[in-house]
C-alpha positions in Angstrom: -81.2 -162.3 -6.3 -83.3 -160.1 -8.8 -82.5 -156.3 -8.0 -84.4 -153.4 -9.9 -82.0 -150.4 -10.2 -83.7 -146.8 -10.8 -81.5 -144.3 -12.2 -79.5 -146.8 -13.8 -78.0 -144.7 -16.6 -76.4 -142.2 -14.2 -72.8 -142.3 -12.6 -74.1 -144.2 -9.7 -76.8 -146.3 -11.4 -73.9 -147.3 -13.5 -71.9 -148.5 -10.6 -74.6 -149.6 -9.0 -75.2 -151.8 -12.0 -71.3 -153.3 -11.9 -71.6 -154.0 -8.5 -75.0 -156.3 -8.9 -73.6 -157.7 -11.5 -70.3 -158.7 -10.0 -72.1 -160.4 -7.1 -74.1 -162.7 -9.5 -77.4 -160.7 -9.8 -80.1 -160.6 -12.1 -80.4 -156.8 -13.0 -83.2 -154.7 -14.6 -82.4 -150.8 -15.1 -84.7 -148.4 -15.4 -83.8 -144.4 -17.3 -85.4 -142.4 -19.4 -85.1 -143.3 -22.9 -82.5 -140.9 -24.1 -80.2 -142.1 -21.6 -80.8 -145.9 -22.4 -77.3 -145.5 -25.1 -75.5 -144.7 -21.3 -75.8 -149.0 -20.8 -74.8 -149.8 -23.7 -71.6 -151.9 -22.5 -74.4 -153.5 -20.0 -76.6 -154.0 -22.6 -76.2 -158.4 -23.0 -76.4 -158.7 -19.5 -79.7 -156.4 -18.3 -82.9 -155.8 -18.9 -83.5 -152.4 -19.7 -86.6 -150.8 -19.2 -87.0 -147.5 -20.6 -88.9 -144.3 -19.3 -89.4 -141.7 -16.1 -88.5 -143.3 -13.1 -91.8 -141.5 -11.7 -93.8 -142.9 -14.4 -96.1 -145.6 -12.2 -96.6 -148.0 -15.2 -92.8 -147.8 -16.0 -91.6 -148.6 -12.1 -94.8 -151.3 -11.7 -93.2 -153.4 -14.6 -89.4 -152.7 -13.4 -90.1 -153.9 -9.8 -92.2 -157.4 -10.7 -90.3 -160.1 -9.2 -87.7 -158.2 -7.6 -85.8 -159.2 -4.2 -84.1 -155.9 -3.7 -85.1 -152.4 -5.7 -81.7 -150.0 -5.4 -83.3 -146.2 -6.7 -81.4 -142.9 -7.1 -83.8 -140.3 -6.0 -83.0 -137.2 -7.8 -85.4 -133.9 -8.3 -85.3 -133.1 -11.2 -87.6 -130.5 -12.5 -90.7 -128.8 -10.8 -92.5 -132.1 -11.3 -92.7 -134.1 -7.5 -90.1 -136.1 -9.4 -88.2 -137.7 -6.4 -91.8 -138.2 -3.8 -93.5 -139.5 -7.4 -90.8 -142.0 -7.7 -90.0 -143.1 -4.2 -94.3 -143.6 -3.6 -94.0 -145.9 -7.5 -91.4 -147.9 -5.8 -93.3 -148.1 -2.1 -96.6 -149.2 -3.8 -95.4 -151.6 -6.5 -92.1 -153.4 -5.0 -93.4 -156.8 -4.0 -94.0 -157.5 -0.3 -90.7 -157.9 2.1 -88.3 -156.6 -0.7 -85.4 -154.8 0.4 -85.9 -150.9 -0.9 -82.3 -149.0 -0.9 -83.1 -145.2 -1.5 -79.9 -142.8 -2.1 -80.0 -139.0 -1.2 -77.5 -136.4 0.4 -76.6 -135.6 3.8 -79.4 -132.7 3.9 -82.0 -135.0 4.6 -82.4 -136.2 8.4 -84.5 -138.6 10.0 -85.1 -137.8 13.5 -83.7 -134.0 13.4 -80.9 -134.6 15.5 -78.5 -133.9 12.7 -75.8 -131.4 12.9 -75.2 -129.1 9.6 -72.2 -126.8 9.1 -73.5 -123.3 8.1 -71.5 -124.2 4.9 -74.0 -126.6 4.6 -77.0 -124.9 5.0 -76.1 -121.9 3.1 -75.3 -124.5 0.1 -78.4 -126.1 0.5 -80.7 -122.8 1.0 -79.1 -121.2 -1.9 -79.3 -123.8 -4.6 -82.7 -124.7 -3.5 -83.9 -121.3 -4.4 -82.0 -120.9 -7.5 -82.9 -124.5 -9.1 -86.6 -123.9 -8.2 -86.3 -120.5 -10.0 -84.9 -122.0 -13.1 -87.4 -125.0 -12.6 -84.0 -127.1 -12.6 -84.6 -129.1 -9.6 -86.9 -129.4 -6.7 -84.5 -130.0 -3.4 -87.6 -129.9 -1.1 -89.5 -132.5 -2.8 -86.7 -134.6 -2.0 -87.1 -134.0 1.7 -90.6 -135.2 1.0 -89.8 -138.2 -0.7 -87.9 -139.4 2.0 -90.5 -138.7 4.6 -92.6 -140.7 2.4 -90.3 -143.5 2.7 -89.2 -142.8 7.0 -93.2 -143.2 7.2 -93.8 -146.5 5.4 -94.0 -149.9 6.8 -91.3 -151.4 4.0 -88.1 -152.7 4.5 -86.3 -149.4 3.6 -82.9 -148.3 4.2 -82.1 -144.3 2.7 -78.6 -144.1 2.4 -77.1 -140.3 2.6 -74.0 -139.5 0.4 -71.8 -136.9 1.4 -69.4 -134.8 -0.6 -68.4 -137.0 -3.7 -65.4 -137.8 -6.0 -64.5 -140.3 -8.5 -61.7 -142.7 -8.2 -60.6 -146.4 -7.7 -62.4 -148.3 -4.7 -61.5 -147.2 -1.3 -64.1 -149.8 0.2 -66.7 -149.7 1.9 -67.9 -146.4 3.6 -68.2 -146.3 7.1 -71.4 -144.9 8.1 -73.2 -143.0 11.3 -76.7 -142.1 12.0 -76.2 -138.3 12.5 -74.5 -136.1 10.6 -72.1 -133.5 12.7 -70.5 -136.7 14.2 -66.9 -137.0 14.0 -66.1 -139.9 11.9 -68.2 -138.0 9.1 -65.9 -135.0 9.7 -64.0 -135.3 5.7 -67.3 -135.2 4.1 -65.8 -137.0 1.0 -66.9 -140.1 -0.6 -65.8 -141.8 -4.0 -68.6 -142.4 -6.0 -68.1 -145.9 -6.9 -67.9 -146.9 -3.2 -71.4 -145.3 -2.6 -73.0 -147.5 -5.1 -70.7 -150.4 -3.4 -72.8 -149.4 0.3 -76.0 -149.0 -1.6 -75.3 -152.8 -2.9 -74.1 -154.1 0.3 -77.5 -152.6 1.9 -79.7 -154.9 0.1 -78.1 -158.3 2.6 -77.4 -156.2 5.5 -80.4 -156.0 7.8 -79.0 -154.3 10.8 -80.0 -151.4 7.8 -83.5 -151.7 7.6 -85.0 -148.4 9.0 -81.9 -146.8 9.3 -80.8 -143.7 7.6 -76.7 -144.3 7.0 -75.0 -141.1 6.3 -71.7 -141.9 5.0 -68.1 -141.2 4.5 -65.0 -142.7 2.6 -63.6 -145.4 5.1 -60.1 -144.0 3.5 -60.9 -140.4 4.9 -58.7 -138.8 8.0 -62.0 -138.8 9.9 -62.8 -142.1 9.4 -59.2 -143.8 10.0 -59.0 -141.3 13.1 -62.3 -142.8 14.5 -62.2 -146.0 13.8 -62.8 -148.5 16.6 
Protein backbone atom coordinates (compact mmCIF):
# COMPACT_ATOMS: atom_id res chain seq x y z
CA UNK A 1 0.00 0.00 0.00
CA UNK A 2 1.10 3.63 -0.93
CA UNK A 3 -0.15 6.08 1.98
CA UNK A 4 0.34 9.99 1.66
CA UNK A 5 0.72 11.43 5.20
CA UNK A 6 -0.02 15.27 5.67
CA UNK A 7 1.36 16.84 8.60
CA UNK A 8 4.01 14.40 8.69
CA UNK A 9 6.61 16.39 10.59
CA UNK A 10 4.36 16.84 13.60
CA UNK A 11 4.06 14.58 16.84
CA UNK A 12 1.43 12.57 15.17
CA UNK A 13 2.55 12.67 11.54
CA UNK A 14 5.63 11.29 13.12
CA UNK A 15 3.87 8.36 14.49
CA UNK A 16 1.80 8.13 11.93
CA UNK A 17 4.88 7.76 9.83
CA UNK A 18 6.31 4.69 12.23
CA UNK A 19 3.27 3.02 12.11
CA UNK A 20 3.02 2.86 8.01
CA UNK A 21 6.15 2.00 8.00
CA UNK A 22 6.05 -0.92 10.39
CA UNK A 23 3.26 -2.48 8.45
CA UNK A 24 5.33 -2.46 5.19
CA UNK A 25 4.11 0.71 3.52
CA UNK A 26 5.30 2.87 0.99
CA UNK A 27 5.22 6.49 2.64
CA UNK A 28 5.33 10.01 1.23
CA UNK A 29 5.20 12.97 3.88
CA UNK A 30 4.19 16.13 3.24
CA UNK A 31 5.34 19.65 5.86
CA UNK A 32 6.36 22.75 5.36
CA UNK A 33 9.91 23.07 4.53
CA UNK A 34 11.22 24.24 7.77
CA UNK A 35 9.98 21.34 9.45
CA UNK A 36 11.41 18.76 6.76
CA UNK A 37 14.83 18.51 9.44
CA UNK A 38 11.77 16.86 11.97
CA UNK A 39 12.18 13.43 9.51
CA UNK A 40 15.34 13.29 9.37
CA UNK A 41 15.68 9.63 11.09
CA UNK A 42 12.82 8.82 8.30
CA UNK A 43 14.71 10.31 5.82
CA UNK A 44 16.09 6.74 3.76
CA UNK A 45 12.93 5.31 3.94
CA UNK A 46 10.26 8.35 2.58
CA UNK A 47 9.69 10.46 0.21
CA UNK A 48 9.47 13.83 1.41
CA UNK A 49 7.63 16.45 -0.21
CA UNK A 50 8.12 19.74 1.07
CA UNK A 51 5.54 22.73 1.36
CA UNK A 52 1.86 23.99 2.94
CA UNK A 53 -0.29 21.20 3.25
CA UNK A 54 -3.00 23.64 1.73
CA UNK A 55 -0.84 24.47 -1.11
CA UNK A 56 -2.97 22.51 -4.18
CA UNK A 57 0.18 21.91 -6.30
CA UNK A 58 2.04 20.54 -3.22
CA UNK A 59 -0.93 17.97 -2.08
CA UNK A 60 -1.79 17.14 -6.11
CA UNK A 61 1.86 15.77 -6.36
CA UNK A 62 1.80 14.08 -2.60
CA UNK A 63 -1.48 12.17 -3.32
CA UNK A 64 -0.45 10.65 -7.05
CA UNK A 65 -0.70 7.02 -6.72
CA UNK A 66 -1.77 6.73 -3.30
CA UNK A 67 -4.11 3.90 -1.78
CA UNK A 68 -4.68 5.60 1.49
CA UNK A 69 -3.97 9.59 2.29
CA UNK A 70 -3.66 9.87 6.45
CA UNK A 71 -3.85 14.15 6.94
CA UNK A 72 -3.63 16.04 10.26
CA UNK A 73 -5.98 18.95 9.81
CA UNK A 74 -4.79 21.71 11.87
CA UNK A 75 -5.80 25.64 11.62
CA UNK A 76 -3.23 27.35 11.71
CA UNK A 77 -3.38 30.93 11.04
CA UNK A 78 -6.29 33.11 9.60
CA UNK A 79 -5.66 31.49 6.33
CA UNK A 80 -8.81 28.63 5.56
CA UNK A 81 -5.73 26.43 6.39
CA UNK A 82 -7.60 23.20 7.51
CA UNK A 83 -10.99 23.56 4.75
CA UNK A 84 -7.90 24.60 2.08
CA UNK A 85 -6.24 21.43 2.82
CA UNK A 86 -8.96 18.91 3.50
CA UNK A 87 -10.80 20.30 -0.24
CA UNK A 88 -6.61 19.68 -1.87
CA UNK A 89 -6.87 16.24 -0.52
CA UNK A 90 -10.83 15.64 -1.63
CA UNK A 91 -10.07 16.90 -5.18
CA UNK A 92 -6.69 15.28 -5.94
CA UNK A 93 -6.61 11.77 -3.93
CA UNK A 94 -7.17 9.34 -6.75
CA UNK A 95 -10.69 7.70 -6.97
CA UNK A 96 -11.72 4.99 -4.09
CA UNK A 97 -8.64 5.89 -1.87
CA UNK A 98 -9.19 5.66 1.68
CA UNK A 99 -8.95 9.52 3.11
CA UNK A 100 -8.33 9.39 7.16
CA UNK A 101 -8.80 12.98 8.47
CA UNK A 102 -7.79 13.65 12.33
CA UNK A 103 -9.44 16.53 14.46
CA UNK A 104 -10.76 16.85 18.18
CA UNK A 105 -13.76 15.89 19.88
CA UNK A 106 -15.36 19.49 19.12
CA UNK A 107 -16.32 18.59 15.85
CA UNK A 108 -19.71 16.49 15.44
CA UNK A 109 -21.31 14.96 12.60
CA UNK A 110 -24.91 14.61 13.14
CA UNK A 111 -25.21 17.15 16.28
CA UNK A 112 -26.11 14.55 18.59
CA UNK A 113 -22.99 15.00 20.61
CA UNK A 114 -22.82 15.77 24.15
CA UNK A 115 -20.13 18.45 25.35
CA UNK A 116 -19.18 19.07 29.07
CA UNK A 117 -19.48 22.91 29.74
CA UNK A 118 -15.70 22.39 30.36
CA UNK A 119 -15.69 21.75 27.00
CA UNK A 120 -17.41 24.35 25.52
CA UNK A 121 -16.01 27.01 27.51
CA UNK A 122 -12.42 25.64 26.36
CA UNK A 123 -13.44 25.63 23.02
CA UNK A 124 -15.33 29.18 22.95
CA UNK A 125 -12.50 30.77 24.65
CA UNK A 126 -9.51 29.68 22.75
CA UNK A 127 -11.36 30.23 19.57
CA UNK A 128 -11.72 33.78 20.24
CA UNK A 129 -8.33 34.34 21.58
CA UNK A 130 -6.37 32.41 18.65
CA UNK A 131 -8.48 34.35 16.08
CA UNK A 132 -7.50 37.54 17.83
CA UNK A 133 -3.84 36.79 17.78
CA UNK A 134 -4.45 35.36 14.18
CA UNK A 135 -2.85 32.09 15.81
CA UNK A 136 -5.36 29.68 14.71
CA UNK A 137 -8.74 29.45 13.03
CA UNK A 138 -10.89 26.67 15.29
CA UNK A 139 -13.95 27.41 13.07
CA UNK A 140 -12.46 26.71 9.84
CA UNK A 141 -11.88 23.47 11.15
CA UNK A 142 -15.47 22.83 11.65
CA UNK A 143 -15.73 23.72 8.10
CA UNK A 144 -13.20 21.60 6.84
CA UNK A 145 -14.83 18.73 8.16
CA UNK A 146 -18.23 19.56 6.78
CA UNK A 147 -16.44 19.65 3.65
CA UNK A 148 -15.40 16.30 4.07
CA UNK A 149 -19.08 14.76 6.02
CA UNK A 150 -20.50 16.22 2.51
CA UNK A 151 -18.27 14.51 -0.08
CA UNK A 152 -18.83 11.32 -1.80
CA UNK A 153 -15.13 9.86 -0.80
CA UNK A 154 -14.30 7.13 1.13
CA UNK A 155 -13.58 9.31 4.31
CA UNK A 156 -13.34 8.40 7.84
CA UNK A 157 -12.57 11.76 10.45
CA UNK A 158 -11.23 10.42 13.33
CA UNK A 159 -11.72 12.74 16.69
CA UNK A 160 -8.94 12.76 19.39
CA UNK A 161 -9.75 13.51 22.75
CA UNK A 162 -7.60 14.75 25.52
CA UNK A 163 -3.94 13.56 24.69
CA UNK A 164 -0.67 12.38 26.41
CA UNK A 165 2.49 10.87 25.42
CA UNK A 166 3.58 7.43 26.46
CA UNK A 167 4.34 3.81 25.40
CA UNK A 168 1.39 1.99 23.34
CA UNK A 169 -1.74 1.32 25.25
CA UNK A 170 -3.34 -0.15 21.95
CA UNK A 171 -5.71 0.53 20.04
CA UNK A 172 -8.45 3.16 21.21
CA UNK A 173 -11.74 2.17 21.45
CA UNK A 174 -14.06 4.37 19.73
CA UNK A 175 -18.00 5.62 19.76
CA UNK A 176 -19.89 7.82 17.50
CA UNK A 177 -21.08 10.41 20.00
CA UNK A 178 -19.27 12.13 22.33
CA UNK A 179 -21.01 12.40 26.05
CA UNK A 180 -21.16 8.47 25.83
CA UNK A 181 -19.76 6.68 28.66
CA UNK A 182 -16.95 4.67 27.49
CA UNK A 183 -15.50 8.17 26.36
CA UNK A 184 -15.98 9.35 29.89
CA UNK A 185 -11.62 9.56 30.70
CA UNK A 186 -11.17 11.80 27.82
CA UNK A 187 -7.46 10.75 27.61
CA UNK A 188 -5.64 9.28 24.69
CA UNK A 189 -1.76 8.64 24.26
CA UNK A 190 -0.71 10.14 21.28
CA UNK A 191 1.03 7.38 19.63
CA UNK A 192 -2.05 5.12 19.83
CA UNK A 193 -4.10 7.89 17.96
CA UNK A 194 -1.80 7.71 14.98
CA UNK A 195 -2.01 3.71 15.62
CA UNK A 196 -6.25 4.22 14.99
CA UNK A 197 -5.59 6.67 12.24
CA UNK A 198 -3.34 3.73 10.57
CA UNK A 199 -5.64 0.98 11.30
CA UNK A 200 -8.57 3.18 9.57
CA UNK A 201 -7.09 2.99 6.32
CA UNK A 202 -8.11 -1.35 6.09
CA UNK A 203 -11.01 -0.99 8.31
CA UNK A 204 -14.19 -0.27 6.26
CA UNK A 205 -16.83 -0.58 8.83
CA UNK A 206 -15.00 3.24 9.10
CA UNK A 207 -15.90 4.69 6.05
CA UNK A 208 -18.34 7.56 6.76
CA UNK A 209 -18.00 7.31 10.26
CA UNK A 210 -16.84 9.96 12.59
CA UNK A 211 -14.80 7.83 15.52
CA UNK A 212 -14.33 9.81 18.58
CA UNK A 213 -11.89 8.08 20.65
CA UNK A 214 -10.51 7.18 23.97
CA UNK A 215 -7.39 5.23 25.41
CA UNK A 216 -8.71 1.45 25.55
CA UNK A 217 -6.43 1.50 28.89
CA UNK A 218 -8.70 4.31 30.41
CA UNK A 219 -11.21 3.48 33.52
CA UNK A 220 -14.06 4.37 31.11
CA UNK A 221 -13.13 2.17 28.60
CA UNK A 222 -12.20 -1.02 30.74
CA UNK A 223 -15.48 -0.22 32.69
CA UNK A 224 -17.55 -0.41 29.35
CA UNK A 225 -16.10 -2.74 27.61
CA UNK A 226 -18.38 -5.54 26.22
Amino acid sequence: MKVCIVGASGKLGQYMVQHALDRGYEVVGVCREKSVPKLDRFRDRITIIPGATNDRCVIQRAVEGCDGVLTVLVPWGIQKYSSGTAQAVLDFAQSGARLIFSCGWHITKDGRDIYSWKLKVLVSVFGRIARLVRFAEIDDQVEACRRIFASGTRWTVVRGSDLEEGESQGLPVWSRHVGDPILESNITRRIDFALFMVEALTNDELVHEAPAIVSAQSPSALAHRN
